[in-house]
C-alpha distance (Angstrom), angle and dihedral (degrees) to the residues before:
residue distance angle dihedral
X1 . . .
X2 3.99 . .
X3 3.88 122.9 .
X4 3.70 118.1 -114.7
X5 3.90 106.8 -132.0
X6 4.25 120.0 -141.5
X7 3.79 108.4 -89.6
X8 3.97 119.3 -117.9
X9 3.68 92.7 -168.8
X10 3.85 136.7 -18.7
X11 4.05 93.6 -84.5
X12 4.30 106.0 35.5
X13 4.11 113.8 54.7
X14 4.05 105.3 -157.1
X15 3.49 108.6 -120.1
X16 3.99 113.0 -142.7
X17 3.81 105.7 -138.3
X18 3.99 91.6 -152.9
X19 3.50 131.8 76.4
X20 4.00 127.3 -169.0
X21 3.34 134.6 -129.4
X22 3.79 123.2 -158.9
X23 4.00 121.7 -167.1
X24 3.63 121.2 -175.1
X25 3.76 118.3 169.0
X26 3.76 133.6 -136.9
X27 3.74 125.1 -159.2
X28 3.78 135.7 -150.0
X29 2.82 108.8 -132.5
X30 3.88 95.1 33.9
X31 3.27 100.8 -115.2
X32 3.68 124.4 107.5
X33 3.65 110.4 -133.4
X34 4.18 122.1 -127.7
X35 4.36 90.8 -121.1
X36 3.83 122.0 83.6
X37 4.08 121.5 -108.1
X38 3.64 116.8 -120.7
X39 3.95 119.6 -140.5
X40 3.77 123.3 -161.8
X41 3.86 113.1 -162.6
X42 3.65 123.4 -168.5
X43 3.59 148.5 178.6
X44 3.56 144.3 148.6
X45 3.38 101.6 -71.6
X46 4.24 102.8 26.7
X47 3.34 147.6 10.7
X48 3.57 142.1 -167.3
X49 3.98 146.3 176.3
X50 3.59 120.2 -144.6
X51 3.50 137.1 -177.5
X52 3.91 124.1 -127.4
X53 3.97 140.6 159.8
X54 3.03 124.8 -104.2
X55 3.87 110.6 -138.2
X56 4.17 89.2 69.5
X57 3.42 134.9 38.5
X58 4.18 129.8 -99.6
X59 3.91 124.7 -129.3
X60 3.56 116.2 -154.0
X61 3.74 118.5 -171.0
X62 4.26 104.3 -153.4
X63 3.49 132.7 151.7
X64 3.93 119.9 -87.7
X65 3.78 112.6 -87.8
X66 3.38 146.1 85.8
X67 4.24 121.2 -50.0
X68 3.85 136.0 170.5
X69 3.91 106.8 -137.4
X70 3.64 116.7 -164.1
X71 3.68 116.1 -172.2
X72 4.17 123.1 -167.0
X73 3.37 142.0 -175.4
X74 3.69 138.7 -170.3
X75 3.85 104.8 -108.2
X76 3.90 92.1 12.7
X77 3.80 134.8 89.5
X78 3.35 115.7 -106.7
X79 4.15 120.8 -106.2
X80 3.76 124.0 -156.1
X81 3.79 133.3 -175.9
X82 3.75 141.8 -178.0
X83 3.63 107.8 -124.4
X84 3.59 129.5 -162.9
X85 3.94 114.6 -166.0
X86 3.91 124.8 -169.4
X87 3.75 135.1 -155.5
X88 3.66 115.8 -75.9
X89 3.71 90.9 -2.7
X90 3.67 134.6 118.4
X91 4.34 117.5 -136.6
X92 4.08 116.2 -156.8
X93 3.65 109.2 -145.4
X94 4.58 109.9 178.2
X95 3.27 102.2 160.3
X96 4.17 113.8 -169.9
X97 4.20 107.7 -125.1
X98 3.27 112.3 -160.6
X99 4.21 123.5 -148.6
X100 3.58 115.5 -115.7
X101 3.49 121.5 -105.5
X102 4.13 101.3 -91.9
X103 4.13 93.2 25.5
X104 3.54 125.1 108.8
């Protein structure tokens, strides 16, 4: 599915040169856990980890292309994904961590 920049005029589309990435996390067990999720975001040309909570979901604004997002949590397995993002579009990455056998 492709994302249909604004029109300027009737013969030039404007092309966004941002994409977004949206992470909201899921927990099993349901229960959203009191320490902050870090996400690692890569690509060829950067990376980055970043810190976020868990009860609400994190926008990152990055430049379209492909990205491996890793997400972690202490007491949870970790969850990555290859994500592809696209001009003037907006990717939803909620990855499901699981607790560790023994964690509450």
């Amino acid at each position: 599915m492709a994302c249909v920049a604004a029109v300027a005029d009737s013969t030039r589309p404007r092309v966004p040169l941002t994409a977004a990435l949206l992470i909201a996390l899921r927990h099993e067990p349901p229960k959203t856990p009191a320490s902050e999720a870090s996400v690692r975001i890569e690509s060829e040309t950067s990376r980055s980890t970043v810190k976020i909570d868990p009860g609400s979901p994190a926008r990152f604004e990055l430049s379209p292309g492909l990205y491996d997002v890793r997400v972690s949590q202490e007491g949870y397995g970790n969850v990555t994904a290859r994500v592809t993002l696209a001009a003037g579009c907006t990717a939803t990455f909620s990855p499901l961590l699981r607790g560790r056998a023994g964690q509450k």
